[in-house]
C-alpha positions as a Markdown table, in Angstrom:
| # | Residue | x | y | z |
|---|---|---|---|---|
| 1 | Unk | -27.1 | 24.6 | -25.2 |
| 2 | Unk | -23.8 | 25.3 | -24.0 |
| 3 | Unk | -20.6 | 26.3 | -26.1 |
| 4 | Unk | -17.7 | 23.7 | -25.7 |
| 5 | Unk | -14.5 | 25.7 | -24.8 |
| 6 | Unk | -11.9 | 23.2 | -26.2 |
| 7 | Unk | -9.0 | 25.1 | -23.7 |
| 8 | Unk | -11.7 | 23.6 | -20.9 |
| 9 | Unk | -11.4 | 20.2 | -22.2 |
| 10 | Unk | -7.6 | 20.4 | -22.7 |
| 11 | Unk | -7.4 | 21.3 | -19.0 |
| 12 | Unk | -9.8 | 18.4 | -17.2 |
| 13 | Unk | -7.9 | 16.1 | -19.8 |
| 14 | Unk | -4.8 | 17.4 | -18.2 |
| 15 | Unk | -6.2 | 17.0 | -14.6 |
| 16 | Unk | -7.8 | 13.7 | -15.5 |
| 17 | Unk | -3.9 | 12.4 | -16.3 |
| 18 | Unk | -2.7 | 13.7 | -13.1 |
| 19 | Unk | -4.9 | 12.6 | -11.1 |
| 20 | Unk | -4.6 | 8.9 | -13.0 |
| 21 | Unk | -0.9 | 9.3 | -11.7 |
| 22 | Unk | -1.8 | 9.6 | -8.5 |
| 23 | Unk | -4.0 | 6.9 | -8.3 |
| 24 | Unk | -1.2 | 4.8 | -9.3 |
| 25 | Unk | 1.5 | 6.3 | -7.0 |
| 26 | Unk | -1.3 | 5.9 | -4.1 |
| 27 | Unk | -2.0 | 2.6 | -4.9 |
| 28 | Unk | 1.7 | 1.6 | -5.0 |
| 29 | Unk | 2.2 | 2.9 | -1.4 |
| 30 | Unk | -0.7 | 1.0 | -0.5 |
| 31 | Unk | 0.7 | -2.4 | -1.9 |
| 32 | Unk | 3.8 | -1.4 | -0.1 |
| 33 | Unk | 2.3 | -1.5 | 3.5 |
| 34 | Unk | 0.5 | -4.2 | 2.6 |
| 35 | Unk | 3.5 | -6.2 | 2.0 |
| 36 | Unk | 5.6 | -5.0 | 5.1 |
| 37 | Unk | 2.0 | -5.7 | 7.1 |
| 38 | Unk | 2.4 | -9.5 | 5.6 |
| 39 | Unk | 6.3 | -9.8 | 6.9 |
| 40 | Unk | 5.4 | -8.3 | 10.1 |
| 41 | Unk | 2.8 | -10.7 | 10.7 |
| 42 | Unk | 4.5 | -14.0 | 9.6 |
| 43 | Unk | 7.9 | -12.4 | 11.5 |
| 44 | Unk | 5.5 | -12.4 | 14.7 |
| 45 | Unk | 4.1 | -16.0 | 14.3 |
| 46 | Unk | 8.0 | -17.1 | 13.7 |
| 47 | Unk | 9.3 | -15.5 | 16.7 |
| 48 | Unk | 6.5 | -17.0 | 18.6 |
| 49 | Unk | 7.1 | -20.4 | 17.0 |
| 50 | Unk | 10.8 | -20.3 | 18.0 |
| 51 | Unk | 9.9 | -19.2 | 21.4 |
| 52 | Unk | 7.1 | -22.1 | 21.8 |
| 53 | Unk | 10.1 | -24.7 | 20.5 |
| 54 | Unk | 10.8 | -27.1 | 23.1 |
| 55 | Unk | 14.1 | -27.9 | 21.7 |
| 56 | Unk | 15.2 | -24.8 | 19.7 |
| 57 | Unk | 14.3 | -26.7 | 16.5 |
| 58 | Unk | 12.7 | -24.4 | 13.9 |
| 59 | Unk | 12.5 | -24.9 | 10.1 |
| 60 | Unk | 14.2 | -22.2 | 8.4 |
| 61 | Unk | 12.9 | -20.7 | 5.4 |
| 62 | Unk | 15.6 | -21.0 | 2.4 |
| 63 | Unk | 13.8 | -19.7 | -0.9 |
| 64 | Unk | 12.2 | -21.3 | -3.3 |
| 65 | Unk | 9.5 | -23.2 | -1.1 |
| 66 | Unk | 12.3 | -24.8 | 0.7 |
| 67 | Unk | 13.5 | -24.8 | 4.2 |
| 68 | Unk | 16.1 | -26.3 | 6.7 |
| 69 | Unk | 15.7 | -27.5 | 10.0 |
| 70 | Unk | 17.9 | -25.3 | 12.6 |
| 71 | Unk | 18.3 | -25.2 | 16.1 |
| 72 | Unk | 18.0 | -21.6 | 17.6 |
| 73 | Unk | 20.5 | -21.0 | 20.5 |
| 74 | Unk | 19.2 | -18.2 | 21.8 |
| 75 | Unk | 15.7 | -17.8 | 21.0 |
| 76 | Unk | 15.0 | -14.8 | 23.2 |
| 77 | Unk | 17.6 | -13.1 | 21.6 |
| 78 | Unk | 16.1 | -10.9 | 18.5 |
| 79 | Unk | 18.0 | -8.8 | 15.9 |
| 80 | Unk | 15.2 | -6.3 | 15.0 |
| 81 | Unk | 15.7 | -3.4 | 12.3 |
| 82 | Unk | 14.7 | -0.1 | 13.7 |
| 83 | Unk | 16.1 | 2.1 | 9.8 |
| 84 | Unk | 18.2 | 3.2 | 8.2 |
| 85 | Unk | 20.4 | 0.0 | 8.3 |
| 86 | Unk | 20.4 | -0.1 | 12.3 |
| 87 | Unk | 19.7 | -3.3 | 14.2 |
| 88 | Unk | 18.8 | -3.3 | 17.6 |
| 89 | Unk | 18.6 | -6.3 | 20.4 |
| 90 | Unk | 16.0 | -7.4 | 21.9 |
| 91 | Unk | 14.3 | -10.3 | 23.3 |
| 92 | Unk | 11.6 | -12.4 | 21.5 |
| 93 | Unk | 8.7 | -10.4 | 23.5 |
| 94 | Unk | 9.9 | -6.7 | 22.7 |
| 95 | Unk | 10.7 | -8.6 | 19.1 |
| 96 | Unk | 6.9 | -8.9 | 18.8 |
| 97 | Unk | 5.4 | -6.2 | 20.9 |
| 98 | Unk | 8.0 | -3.8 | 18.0 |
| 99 | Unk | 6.3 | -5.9 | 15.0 |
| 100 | Unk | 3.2 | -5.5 | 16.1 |
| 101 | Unk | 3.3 | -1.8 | 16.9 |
| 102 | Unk | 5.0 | -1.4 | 13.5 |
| 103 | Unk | 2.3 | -3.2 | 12.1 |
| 104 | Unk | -0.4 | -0.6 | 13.8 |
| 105 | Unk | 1.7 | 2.3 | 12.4 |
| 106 | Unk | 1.3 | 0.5 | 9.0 |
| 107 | Unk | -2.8 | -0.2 | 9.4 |
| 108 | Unk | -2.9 | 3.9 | 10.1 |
| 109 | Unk | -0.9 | 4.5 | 7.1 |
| 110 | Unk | -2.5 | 2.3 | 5.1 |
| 111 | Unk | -6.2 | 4.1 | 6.1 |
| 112 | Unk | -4.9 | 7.7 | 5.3 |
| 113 | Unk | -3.6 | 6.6 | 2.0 |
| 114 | Unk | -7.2 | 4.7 | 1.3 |
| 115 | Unk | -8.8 | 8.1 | 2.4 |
| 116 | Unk | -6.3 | 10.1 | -0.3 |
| 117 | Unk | -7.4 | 7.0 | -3.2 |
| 118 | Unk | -11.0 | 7.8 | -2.3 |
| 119 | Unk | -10.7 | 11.7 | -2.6 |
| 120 | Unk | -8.5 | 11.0 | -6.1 |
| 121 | Unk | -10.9 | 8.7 | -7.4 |
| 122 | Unk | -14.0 | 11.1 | -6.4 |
| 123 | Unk | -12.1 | 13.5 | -8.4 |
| 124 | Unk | -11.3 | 11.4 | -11.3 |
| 125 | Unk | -15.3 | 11.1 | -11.2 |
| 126 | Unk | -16.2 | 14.3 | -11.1 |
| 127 | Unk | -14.0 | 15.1 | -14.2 |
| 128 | Unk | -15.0 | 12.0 | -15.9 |
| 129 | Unk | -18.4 | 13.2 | -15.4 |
| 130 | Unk | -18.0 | 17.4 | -16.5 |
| 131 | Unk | -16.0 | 15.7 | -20.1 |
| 132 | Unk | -19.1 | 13.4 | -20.9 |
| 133 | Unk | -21.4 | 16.1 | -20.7 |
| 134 | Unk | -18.9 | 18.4 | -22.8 |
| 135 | Unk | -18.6 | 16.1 | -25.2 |
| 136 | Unk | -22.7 | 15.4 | -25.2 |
| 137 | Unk | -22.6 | 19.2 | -26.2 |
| 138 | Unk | -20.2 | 19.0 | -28.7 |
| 139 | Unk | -22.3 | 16.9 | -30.4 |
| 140 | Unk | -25.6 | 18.2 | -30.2 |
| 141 | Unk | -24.0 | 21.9 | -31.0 |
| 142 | Unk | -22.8 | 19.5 | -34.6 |
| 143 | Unk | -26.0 | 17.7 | -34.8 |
| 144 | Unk | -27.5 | 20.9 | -34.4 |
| 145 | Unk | -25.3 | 22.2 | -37.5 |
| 146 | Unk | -26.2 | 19.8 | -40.0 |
């Protein structure tokens, strides 16, 4: 039977909390490219509905469910945000070629921070695992007392 060091416990506790906190910070950068992959996407299928509009007509989103119908002057003519509060030109097919790349970028992202949630939560494991048979020792060294 093995003797419990209670510093030993302390410290996987301790590592078991961090490791929590990363979980939780991974997982918010995860939901994060998952949201900018969603406005990406629906940005693409807009731009391609404007361009496919025989007349210009498009329904414009407002908020709240709601929408009005506009007419598009220029619909080749795309404002696109490249950072850091710069907006850049360019027609509807760069528009979407930029969205779509941005949306690859995203994917990658996305897979490396799934890789880092997978390591984290292997840890998390293997120190779940090394407490529950520190604690089966405890016990059996106080069973073992009485």
């Amino acid at each position: 039977m093995e003797t419990v060091d209670p510093r030993e416990v302390q410290q996987l506790q301790a590592y078991l909390n961090e490791y929590g906190q990363q979980m939780e910070y991974l997982s918010r950068q995860l939901a994060i490219i998952d949201e900018g992959r969603s406005e990406a996407a629906a940005a693409i299928d807009t731009l391609q509905a404007i361009a496919d509009a025989p007349d210009g007509a498009v329904v414009l989103p407002v908020g709240g469910g709601t929408g009005v119908r506009a007419h598009v002057e220029n619909p080749q003519s795309v404002m696109v945000s490249i950072g850091s509060d710069i907006t850049v030109e360019k027609d509807n097919k760069e528009a979407i070629e930029y969205l779509r790349e941005r949306i690859f970028e995203m994917e990658a992202s996305g897979k490396k921070i799934g890789e880092s949630l997978e390591k984290v939560r292997n840890q998390i494991n293997e120190i779940s695992r090394r407490l529950e048979y520190l604690y089966q020792q405890a016990r059996l060294a106080e069973n073992s007392l009485q």
